[in-house]
Legacy VTK file of the C-alpha trace (Angstrom):
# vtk DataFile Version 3.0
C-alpha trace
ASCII
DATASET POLYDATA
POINTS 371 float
37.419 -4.948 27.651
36.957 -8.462 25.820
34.526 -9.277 28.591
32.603 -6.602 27.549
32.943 -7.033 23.647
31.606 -10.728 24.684
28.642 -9.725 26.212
27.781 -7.096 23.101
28.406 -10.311 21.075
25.976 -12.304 23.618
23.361 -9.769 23.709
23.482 -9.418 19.896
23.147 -13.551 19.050
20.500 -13.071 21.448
18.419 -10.238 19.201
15.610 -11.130 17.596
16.705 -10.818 13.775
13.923 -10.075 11.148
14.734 -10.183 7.276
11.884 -8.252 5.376
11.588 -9.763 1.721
9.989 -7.921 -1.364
8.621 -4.579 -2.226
8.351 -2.418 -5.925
5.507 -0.405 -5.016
4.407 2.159 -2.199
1.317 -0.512 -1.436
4.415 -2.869 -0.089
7.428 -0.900 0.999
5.329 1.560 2.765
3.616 -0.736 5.104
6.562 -3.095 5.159
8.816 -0.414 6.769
6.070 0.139 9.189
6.566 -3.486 10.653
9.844 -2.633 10.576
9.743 0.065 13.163
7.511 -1.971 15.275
9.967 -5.107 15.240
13.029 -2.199 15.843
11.595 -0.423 18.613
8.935 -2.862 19.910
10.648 -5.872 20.168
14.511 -4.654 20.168
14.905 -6.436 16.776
17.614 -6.549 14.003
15.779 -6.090 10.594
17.212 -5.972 7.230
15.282 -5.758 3.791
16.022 -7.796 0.425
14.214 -6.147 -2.451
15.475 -5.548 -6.373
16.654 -2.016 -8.176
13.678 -1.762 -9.633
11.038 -0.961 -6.407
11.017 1.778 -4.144
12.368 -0.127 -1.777
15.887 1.402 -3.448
15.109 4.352 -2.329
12.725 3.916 0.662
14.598 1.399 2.747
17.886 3.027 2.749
15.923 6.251 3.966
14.153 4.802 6.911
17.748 3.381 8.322
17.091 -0.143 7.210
20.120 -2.253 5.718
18.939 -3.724 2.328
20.380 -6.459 -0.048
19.428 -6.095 -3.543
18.479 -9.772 -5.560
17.990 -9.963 -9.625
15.069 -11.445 -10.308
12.023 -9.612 -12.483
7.985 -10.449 -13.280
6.567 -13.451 -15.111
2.699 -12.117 -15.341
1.825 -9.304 -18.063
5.075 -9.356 -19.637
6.788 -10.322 -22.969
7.561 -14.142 -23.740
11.532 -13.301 -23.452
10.939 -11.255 -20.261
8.916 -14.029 -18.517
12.119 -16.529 -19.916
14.648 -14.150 -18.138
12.706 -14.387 -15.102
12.646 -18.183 -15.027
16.116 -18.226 -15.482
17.006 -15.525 -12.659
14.699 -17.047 -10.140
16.375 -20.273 -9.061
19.790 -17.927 -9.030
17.529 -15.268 -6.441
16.587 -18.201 -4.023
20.498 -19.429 -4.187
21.219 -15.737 -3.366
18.662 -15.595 -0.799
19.768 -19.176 0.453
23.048 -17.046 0.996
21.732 -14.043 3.012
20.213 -16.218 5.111
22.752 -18.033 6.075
24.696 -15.529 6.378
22.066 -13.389 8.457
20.455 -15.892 10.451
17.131 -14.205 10.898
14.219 -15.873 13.464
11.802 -15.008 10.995
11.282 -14.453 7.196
8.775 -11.997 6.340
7.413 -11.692 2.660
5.419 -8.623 1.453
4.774 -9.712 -1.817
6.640 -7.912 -4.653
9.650 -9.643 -6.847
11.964 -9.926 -3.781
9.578 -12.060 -1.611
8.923 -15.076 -4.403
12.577 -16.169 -3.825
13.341 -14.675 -0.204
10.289 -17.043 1.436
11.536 -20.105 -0.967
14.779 -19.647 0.288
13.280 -19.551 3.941
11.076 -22.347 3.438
14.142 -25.173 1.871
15.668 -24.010 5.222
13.249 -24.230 7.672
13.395 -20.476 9.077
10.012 -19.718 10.437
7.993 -17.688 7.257
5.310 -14.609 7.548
3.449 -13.232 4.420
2.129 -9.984 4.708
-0.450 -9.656 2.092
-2.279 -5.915 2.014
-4.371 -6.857 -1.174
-7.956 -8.853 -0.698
-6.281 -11.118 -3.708
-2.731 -12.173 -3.191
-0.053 -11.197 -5.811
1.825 -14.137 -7.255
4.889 -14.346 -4.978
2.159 -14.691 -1.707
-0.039 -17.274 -3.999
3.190 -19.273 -4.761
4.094 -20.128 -0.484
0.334 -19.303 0.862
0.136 -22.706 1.792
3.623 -23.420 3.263
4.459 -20.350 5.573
3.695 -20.875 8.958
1.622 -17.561 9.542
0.131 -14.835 7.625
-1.106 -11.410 8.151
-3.891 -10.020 6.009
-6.442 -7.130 5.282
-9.588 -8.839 4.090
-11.335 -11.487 5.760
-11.940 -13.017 2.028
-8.247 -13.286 1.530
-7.512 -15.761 4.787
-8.440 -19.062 2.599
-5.202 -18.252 0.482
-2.906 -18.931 3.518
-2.172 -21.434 5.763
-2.338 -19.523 9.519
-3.689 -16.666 8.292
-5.251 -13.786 10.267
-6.737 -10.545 9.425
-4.990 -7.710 11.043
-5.071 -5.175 8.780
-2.631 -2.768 6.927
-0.553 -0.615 9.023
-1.489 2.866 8.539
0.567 6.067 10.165
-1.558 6.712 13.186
-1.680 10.480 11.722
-4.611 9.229 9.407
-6.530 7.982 12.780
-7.041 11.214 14.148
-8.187 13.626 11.006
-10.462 16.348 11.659
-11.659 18.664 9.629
-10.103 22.271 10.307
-11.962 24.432 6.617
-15.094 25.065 6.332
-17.672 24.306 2.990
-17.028 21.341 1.030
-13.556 19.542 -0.084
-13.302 17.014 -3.406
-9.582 15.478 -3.103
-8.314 14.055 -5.843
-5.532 11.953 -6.035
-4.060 8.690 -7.926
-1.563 7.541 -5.301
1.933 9.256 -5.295
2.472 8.874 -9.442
-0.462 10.106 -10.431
-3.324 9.044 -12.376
-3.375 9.632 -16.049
-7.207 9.131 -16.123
-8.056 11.863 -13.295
-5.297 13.991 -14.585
-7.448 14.157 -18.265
-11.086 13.778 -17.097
-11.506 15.813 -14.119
-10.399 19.259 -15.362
-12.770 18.936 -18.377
-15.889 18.233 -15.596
-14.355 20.969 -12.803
-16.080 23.975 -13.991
-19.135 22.798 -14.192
-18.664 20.925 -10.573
-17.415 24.290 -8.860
-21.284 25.610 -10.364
-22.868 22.895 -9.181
-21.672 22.906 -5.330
-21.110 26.760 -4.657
-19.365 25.990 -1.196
-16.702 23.357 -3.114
-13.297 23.619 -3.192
-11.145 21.195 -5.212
-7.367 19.733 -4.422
-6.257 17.650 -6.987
-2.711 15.877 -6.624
-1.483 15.370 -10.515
1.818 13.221 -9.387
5.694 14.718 -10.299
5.160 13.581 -14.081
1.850 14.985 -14.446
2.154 18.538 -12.717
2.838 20.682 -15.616
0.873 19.213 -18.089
-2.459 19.044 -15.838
-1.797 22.639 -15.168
-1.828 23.270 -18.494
-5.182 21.396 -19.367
-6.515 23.568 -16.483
-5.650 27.217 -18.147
-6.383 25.780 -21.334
-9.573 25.117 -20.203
-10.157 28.406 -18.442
-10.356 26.906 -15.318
-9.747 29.272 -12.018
-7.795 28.459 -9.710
-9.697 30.822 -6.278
-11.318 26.936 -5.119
-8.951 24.913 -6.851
-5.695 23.717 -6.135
-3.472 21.563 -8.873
-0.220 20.426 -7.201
2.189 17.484 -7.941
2.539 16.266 -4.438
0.979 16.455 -1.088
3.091 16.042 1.918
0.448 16.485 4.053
-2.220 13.761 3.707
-3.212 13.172 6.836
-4.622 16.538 6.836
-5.920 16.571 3.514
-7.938 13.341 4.232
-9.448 15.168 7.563
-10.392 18.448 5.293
-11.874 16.256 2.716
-15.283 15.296 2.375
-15.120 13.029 -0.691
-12.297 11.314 -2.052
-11.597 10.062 -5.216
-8.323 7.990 -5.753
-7.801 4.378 -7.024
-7.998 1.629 -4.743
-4.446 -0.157 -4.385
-3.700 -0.972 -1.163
-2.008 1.755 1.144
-4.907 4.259 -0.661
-7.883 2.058 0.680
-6.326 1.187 4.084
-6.202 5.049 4.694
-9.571 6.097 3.687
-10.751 2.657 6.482
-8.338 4.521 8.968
-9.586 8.532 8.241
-13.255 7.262 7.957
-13.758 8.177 4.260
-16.602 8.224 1.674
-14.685 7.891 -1.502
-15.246 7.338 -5.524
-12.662 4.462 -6.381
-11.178 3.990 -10.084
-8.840 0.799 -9.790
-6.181 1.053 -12.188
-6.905 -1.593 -14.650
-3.378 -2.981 -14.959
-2.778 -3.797 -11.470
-1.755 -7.570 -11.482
-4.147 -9.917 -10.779
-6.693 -7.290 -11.120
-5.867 -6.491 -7.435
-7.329 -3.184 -6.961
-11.120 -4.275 -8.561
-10.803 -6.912 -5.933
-9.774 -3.778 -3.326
-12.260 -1.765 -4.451
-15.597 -4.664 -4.371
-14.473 -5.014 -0.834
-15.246 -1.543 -0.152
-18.159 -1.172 -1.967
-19.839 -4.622 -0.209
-19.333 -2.729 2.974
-20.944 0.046 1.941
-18.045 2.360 2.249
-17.386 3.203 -1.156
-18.859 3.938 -5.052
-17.355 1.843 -8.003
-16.666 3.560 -11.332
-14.387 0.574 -13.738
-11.943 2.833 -15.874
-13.509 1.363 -18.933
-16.896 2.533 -17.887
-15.666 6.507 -17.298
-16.907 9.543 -18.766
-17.313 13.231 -18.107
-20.669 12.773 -17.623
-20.396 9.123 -15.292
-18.033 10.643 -12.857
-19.364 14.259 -12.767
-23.078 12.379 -11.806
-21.822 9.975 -9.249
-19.650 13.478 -7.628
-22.525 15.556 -7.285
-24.845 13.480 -6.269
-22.394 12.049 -3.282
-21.619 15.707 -2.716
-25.263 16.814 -1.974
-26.185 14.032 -0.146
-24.385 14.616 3.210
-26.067 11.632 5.238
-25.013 8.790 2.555
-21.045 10.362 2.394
-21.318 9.942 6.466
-22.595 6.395 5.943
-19.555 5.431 3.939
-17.808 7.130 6.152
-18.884 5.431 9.334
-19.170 1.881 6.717
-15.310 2.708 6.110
-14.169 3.122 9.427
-15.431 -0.354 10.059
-12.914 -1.605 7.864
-9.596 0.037 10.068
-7.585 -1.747 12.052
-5.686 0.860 14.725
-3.638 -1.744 15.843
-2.622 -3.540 12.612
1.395 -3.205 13.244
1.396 -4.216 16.631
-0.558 -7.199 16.351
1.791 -8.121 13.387
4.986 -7.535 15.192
3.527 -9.573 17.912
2.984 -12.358 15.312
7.132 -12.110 13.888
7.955 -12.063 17.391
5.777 -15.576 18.533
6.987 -16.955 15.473
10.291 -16.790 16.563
9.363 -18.030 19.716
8.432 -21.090 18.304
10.820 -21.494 15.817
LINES 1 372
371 0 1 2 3 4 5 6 7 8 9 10 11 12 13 14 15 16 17 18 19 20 21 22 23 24 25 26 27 28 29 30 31 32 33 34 35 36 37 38 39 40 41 42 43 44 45 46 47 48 49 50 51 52 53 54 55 56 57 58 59 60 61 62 63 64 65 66 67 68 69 70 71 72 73 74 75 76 77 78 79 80 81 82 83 84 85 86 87 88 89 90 91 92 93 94 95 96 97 98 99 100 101 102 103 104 105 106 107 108 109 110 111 112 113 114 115 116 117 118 119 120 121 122 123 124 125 126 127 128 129 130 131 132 133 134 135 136 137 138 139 140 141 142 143 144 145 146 147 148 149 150 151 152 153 154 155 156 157 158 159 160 161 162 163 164 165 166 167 168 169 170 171 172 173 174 175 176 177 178 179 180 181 182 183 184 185 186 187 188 189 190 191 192 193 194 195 196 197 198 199 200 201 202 203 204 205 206 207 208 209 210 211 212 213 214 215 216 217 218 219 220 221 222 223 224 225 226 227 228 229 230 231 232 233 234 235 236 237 238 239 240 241 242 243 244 245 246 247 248 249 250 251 252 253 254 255 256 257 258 259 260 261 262 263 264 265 266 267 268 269 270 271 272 273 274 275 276 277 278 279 280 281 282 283 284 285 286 287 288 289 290 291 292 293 294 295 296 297 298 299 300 301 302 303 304 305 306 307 308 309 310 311 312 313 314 315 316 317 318 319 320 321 322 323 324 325 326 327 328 329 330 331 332 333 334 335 336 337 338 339 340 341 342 343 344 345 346 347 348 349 350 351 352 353 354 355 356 357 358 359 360 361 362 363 364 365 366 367 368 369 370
């Protein structure tokens, strides 16, 4: 019996051991878990994640089976002077908390997906010498990535432009849910979706019922989903029947748990540009109209979005710049033109990566190799 319990002990100090660091949105914790099931199943490793209340991580992590630490640390850009004061003072208590799980952990590898975790998580790693990994899905890096780009030992990114912020930097891609590789389209005529990620967008949610009717006139094959996010589903619906709207090609919903399949049935998309959103229109092979919300930090999602559109794969319309009139234009005339919408397409696909989470969990896994 003990010889047994000693060689489950053995086998165990023996596991590769993975700590996943940072998180808040869907554009971090979504791909982050990813990784995680590739380390888990690929590589028989231990992972655990260290994130804050605030994210989705809270709710995410715990979900997907993942053990996760929470730290107290908060933003320092586009905040309030005693905010950004609170966060200064927090910080250097989050890397002596990190310092802690560490130590107490012992992982191979530290991996950092940006978010308010990651800042302290990959300092922590870095004063003690555990092998580092940023994961960085935006073509600019948030703050926390900018802050250790040039001390981690490896980094795995989405845009070639974004390589010079890192030191061992290589562009793998975004993991994506292999679902959105192999969309087809299964109804026939036209499909707009419309969505503005999984909270909404208060800017589609105002501005395209006020421009559907006289879309649905203009394209007589068209039919219309618009995702409104949980907060926005009554309200939207509203605007619609206020508006005399009909609902025969047009479908208003909260949330679709299906997007795989909505991206195959769609033939134009147009959704806001953060980072899961534009990874999934490379991996479906997508023309798409992108909005980036203007309060991303650093601007992130322009930078997103002017990838995209140098490829070819996407039109541009900057919030400040949108009417009725700019975004019903730019619709219909991507709408009638089918060879330009399977130009993006094609010009999008080029962007994918199939094998983005493999050739990152390869990467955790040489790391700890060398380390």
């Amino acid at each position: 019996m003990m010889q047994g319990r000693g060689k489950r002990e053995e086998e165990r100090e023996n596991r590769l051991r993975v700590l996943i660091a940072g998180g808040g949105t869907g554009g971090h914790v979504i791909p982050a878990l990813a990784i995680a099931r590739e380390l888990r199943d690929a590589h028989g490793a231990e992972v655990r994640f260290v994130g804050t209340a605030r994210g989705l991580e809270t709710r995410l992590v715990p979900e997907a089976g993942f053990p996760l630490e929470l730290i107290q640390v908060g933003q320092l850009k586009g905040v309030s002077v005693a905010t950004r004061v609170r966060t200064l003072f927090d910080l250097p208590l989050g890397v002596m908390r990190c310092v802690e799980l560490l130590r107490s952990f012992r992982p191979d590898v530290v991996v950092g997906v940006g978010g308010y975790a990651s800042g302290p998580a990959m300092m922590a790693a870095i004063l003690l010498r555990v092998p580092t990994l940023a994961f960085e899905p935006n073509a600019v890096p948030g703050l926390a990535n900018r802050l250790v780009g040039k001390r981690v030992n490896a980094a795995a990114v989405n845009f070639e432009e974004t390589r010079g912020y890192f030191r061992g930097a290589r562009v793998t891609g975004t993991p994506v849910r292999p679902e959105f590789f192999e969309v087809e389209k299964t109804v026939p005529g036209k499909r707009l979706l419309v969505f503005g990620a999984s909270q909404g967008a208060r800017v589609f949610n105002e501005l395209v019922p006020k421009i559907v009717g006289r879309l649905l006139d203009a394209s007589p094959e068209l039919n219309i989903v618009h995702q409104t996010g949980a907060r926005h589903g009554e309200s939207t619906l509203e605007t619609y029947r206020q508006l005399g709207i009909g609902f025969e090609r047009l479908l208003v919903t909260p949330y679709l748990d299906d997007m795989p399949k909505q991206f195959g049935n769609a033939d134009l998309i147009l959704c806001r540009s953060g980072a899961s959103s534009v990874a999934e229109l490379a991996a479906a092979g997508k023309a798409a109209v992108l909005v980036p919300f203007p309060q991303a930090a650093d601007d992130h999602q322009r930078k997103n979005a002017d990838a995209f559109v140098a490829a070819g794969a996407a039109e541009l319309i900057v919030e400040a710049e949108l009417n009725e009139d700019r975004l019903l234009g730019v619709l219909i005339e991507l709408l009638e033109d089918d060879a330009r919408r399977a130009e993006m397409g094609w010009r999008a696909r080029g962007l994918a990566h199939p094998e983005a989470v493999r050739e990152i969990g390869s990467m955790v896994a040489g790391l700890a190799r060398r380390g």
